[in-house]
N, C-alpha and C positions, 0 to 999 in steps of 0.2 A: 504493500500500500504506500508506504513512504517513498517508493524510488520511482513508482507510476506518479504520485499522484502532481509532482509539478504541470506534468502535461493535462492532470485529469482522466488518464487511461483508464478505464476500470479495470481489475484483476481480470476481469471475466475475458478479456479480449488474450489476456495471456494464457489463460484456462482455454481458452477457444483454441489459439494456434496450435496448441500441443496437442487438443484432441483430434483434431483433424490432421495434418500430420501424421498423428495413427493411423487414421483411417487411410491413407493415403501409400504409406511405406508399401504397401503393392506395385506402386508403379518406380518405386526406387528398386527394388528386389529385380523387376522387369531390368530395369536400364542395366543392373547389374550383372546381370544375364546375357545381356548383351555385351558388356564391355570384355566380358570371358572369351566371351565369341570372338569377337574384333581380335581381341590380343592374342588371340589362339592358346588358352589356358583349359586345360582340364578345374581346375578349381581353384577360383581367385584369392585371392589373399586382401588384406585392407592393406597392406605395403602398396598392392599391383594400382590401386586408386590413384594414386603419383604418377602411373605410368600415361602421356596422353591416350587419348582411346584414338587419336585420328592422326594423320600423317600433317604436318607444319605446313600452311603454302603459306606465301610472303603475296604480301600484297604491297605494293607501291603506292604514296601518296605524298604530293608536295601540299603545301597550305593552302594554294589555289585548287588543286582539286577538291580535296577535303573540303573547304568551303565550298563548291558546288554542289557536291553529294551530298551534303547536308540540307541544304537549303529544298533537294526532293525529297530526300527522307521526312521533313519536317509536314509536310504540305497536308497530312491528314490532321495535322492539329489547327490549320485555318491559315489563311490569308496575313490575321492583323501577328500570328506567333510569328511566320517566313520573315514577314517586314523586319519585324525584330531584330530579328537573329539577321539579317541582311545588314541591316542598321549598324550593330556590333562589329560588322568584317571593316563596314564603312567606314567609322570613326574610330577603328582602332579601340576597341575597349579588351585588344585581345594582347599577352605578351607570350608568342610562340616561340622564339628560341633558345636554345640553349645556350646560356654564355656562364665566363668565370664567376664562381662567386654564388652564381643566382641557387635559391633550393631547389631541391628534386620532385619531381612529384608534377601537380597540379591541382590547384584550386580558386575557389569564386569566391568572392567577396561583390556584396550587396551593401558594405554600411554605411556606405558615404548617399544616407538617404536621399539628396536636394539631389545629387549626380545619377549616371548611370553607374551598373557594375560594372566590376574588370574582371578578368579571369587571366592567372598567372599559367603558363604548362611549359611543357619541354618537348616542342614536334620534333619527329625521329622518323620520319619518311614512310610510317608505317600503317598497319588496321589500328592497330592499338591506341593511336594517334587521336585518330581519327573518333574513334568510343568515346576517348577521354574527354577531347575535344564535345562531343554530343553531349555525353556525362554533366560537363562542366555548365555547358551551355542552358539544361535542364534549370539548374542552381540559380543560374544568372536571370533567365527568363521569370522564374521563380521568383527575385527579390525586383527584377525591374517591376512586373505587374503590380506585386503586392505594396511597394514603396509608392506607384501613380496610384493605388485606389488604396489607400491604408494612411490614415494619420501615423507619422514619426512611433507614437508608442506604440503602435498595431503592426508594425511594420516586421518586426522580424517575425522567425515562425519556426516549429520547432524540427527538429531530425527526424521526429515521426513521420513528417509530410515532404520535409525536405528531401528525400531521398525518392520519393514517389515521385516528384516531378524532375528530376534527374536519372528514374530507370527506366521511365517511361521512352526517354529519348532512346537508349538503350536497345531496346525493343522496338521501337520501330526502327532501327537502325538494322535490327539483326534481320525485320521481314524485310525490306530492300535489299543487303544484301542477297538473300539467300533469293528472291525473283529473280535478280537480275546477275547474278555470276552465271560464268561462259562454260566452265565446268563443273563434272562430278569432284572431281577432286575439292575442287574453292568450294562447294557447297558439302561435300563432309565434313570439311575443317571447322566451315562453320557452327553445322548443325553438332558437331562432337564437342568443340569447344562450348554450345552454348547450355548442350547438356551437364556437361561439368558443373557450370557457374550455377545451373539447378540444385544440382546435387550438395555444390558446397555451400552454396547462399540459402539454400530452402532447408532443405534436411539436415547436413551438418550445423547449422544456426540454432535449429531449432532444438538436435539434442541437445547443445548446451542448455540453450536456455533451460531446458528442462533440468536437468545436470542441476543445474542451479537450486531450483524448483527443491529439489528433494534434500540437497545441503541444506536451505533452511529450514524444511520441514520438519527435518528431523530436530535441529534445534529447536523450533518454538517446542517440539513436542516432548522437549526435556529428557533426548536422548544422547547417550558421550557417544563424539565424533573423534575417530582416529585417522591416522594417515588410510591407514590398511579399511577404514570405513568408505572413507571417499573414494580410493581406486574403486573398490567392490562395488558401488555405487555406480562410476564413471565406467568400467569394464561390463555391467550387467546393460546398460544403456548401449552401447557401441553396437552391442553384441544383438539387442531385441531390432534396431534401428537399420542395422545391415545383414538382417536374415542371417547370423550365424548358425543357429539350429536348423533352420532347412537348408541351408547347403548353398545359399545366395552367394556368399561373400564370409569366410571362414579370418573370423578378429582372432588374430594371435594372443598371448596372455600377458606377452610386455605392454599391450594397448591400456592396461588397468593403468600407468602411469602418465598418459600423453596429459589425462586434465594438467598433470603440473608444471607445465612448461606454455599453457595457453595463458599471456597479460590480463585475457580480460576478468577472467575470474579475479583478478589480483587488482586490480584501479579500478573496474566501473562494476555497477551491482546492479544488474537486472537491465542490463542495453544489449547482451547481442540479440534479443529474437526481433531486435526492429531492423535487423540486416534482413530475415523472413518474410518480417509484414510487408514492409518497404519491396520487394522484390513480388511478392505474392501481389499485392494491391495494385501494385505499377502494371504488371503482365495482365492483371484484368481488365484494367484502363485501357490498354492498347488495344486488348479484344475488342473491348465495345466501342470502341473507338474505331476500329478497321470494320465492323460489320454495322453500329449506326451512323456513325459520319455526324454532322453537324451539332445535332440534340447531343450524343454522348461528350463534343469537343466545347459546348458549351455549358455543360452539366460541370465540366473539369474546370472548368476557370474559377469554377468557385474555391477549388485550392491553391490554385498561381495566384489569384486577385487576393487571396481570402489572408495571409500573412497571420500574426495571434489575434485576429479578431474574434473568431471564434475555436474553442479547442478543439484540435486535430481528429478526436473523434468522429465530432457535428459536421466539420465541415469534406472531410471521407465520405459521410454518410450524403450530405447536401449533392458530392460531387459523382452519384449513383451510386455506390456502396455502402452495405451493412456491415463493420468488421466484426457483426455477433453471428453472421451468416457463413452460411457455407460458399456463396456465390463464390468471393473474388480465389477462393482453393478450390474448386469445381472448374474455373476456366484454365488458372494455370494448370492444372493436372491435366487438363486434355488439352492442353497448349503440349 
């Protein structure tokens, strides 16, 4: 309750991701199945998950291109978003190269509310690039909207939503690719890498978060917690998650130690399942976004526009989805 409730989350939305989830590790078992296949294994190991499921193609992109392919990718989220994001190449609110000195990485910044954002990154002539770039641009379109319709204290917004309108781009980035590459090969790489980022962002997020879940449980429930408790904990989880008993994905028994080597457990207290939500909710939005067109791109503005005016819940729920529902986990699973 304390580590939700800045945002206002109800428990229930953390109780919800994990149950569905459940219900859902079928179709991870499935993938799992297949990546056996692909790698030509008799019976995979949770090591063999590291191994890519799909051969590397290299994809080529200078900054000029990347801004082009962007600017179609973007076209199902409307007219006045492309401007936008047109606007940004124009005026330079972009610092793409890499030089001495500068940090690694990439990211957006909205706070200079009276101005536009800028977005810092490091292009590297590549797809990666190019994501990040989308990625970023998510963030940025994100704090431009909500800074034109948001008084100054309304104006930022939290990680819950912020990341929804940055995977969003994401995902319509992945359905353009994958129409329009020339081969099978570009279009395995992609469809393999983008199953991965399922796998790792959806499922592996979630058992943590769950992971979590039962460390405190057990505390409030006034029971002693030991090293050898938490593995047993963290090992029985791994193990329900990746179909070790039926034969999906066989978790070796050194796994009972990886929890203690994951930061997050260690600095932040109940944040990785919004890597889940944020990814889960985003993949829904592009759904109904790519099958209703207009109503669903105008339904979403109420979370670009909507900045903390109202809490991230309300304004998910305003922007077509229920996060006490099963929808926005019903479309990604058959995404």
């Amino acid at each position: 309750e304390s580590a939700l409730n800045a945002n206002n989350i109800p428990v229930s939305v953390y109780e919800n991701l994990i149950n569905q989830i459940h219900k859902n590790l079928p179709t991870l078992h499935r993938f799992l199945k297949l990546k056996a296949r692909m790698l030509g294994v008799d019976q995979l190991h949770y090591y063999d998950l590291y191994t890519p499921l799909v051969e590397s193609v290299e994809f080529k992109f200078n900054v000029e291109d990347g801004q082009k392919l962007l600017l179609d990718v973007f076209k199902p989220l409307g007219e006045e978003y492309v401007t936008t994001v047109k606007k940004s190449f124009d005026e330079r609110w972009i610092d793409y190269i890499p030089t001495t000195g500068k940090r690694s990485g990439a990211y957006s910044s909205g706070a200079a509310y009276d101005y536009h954002p800028f977005i810092l990154m490091n292009w590297t002539d590549d797809y990666e690039s190019v994501s990040t770039l989308a990625h970023e641009l998510g963030h940025t379109m994100h704090s431009y909207f909500s800074n034109k319709h948001q008084p100054f204290v309304n104006a930022q917004y939290s990680i819950f939503v912020a990341e929804i309108a940055s995977t969003i781009n994401e995902n319509l980035l992945n359905n353009y690719m994958i129409d329009n590459v020339k081969t099978d090969e570009e279009k395995l790489y992609l469809l393999g890498s983008y199953l991965d980022l399922l796998r790792t962002t959806i499922f592996r997020q979630t058992s943590f978060a769950e992971f979590e879940w039962e460390i405190h449980n057990k505390i409030e429930n006034g029971e002693p917690l030991t090293g050898e408790d938490i593995s047993t904990i963290y090992y029985d989880l791994v193990k329900k998650y990746y179909g070790h008993d039926s034969g999906a994905c066989i978790v070796d028994d050194y796994i009972a130690y990886e929890w203690a080597y994951i930061p997050h457990f260690i600095h932040y207290t109940y944040y990785v399942y919004q890597y889940s939500t944020s990814l889960i909710y985003a993949t829904a939005f592009a759904e109904k976004i790519v099958k209703d067109g207009k109503p669903a791109v105008d339904k979403f503005y109420n979370i670009l526009n909507g900045g903390s005016s109202e809490y991230p819940i309300d304004l998910i729920r305003k922007a077509g989805l229920d996060p006490l529902s099963s929808e926005a986990f019903d479309l990604t699973m058959a995404k």
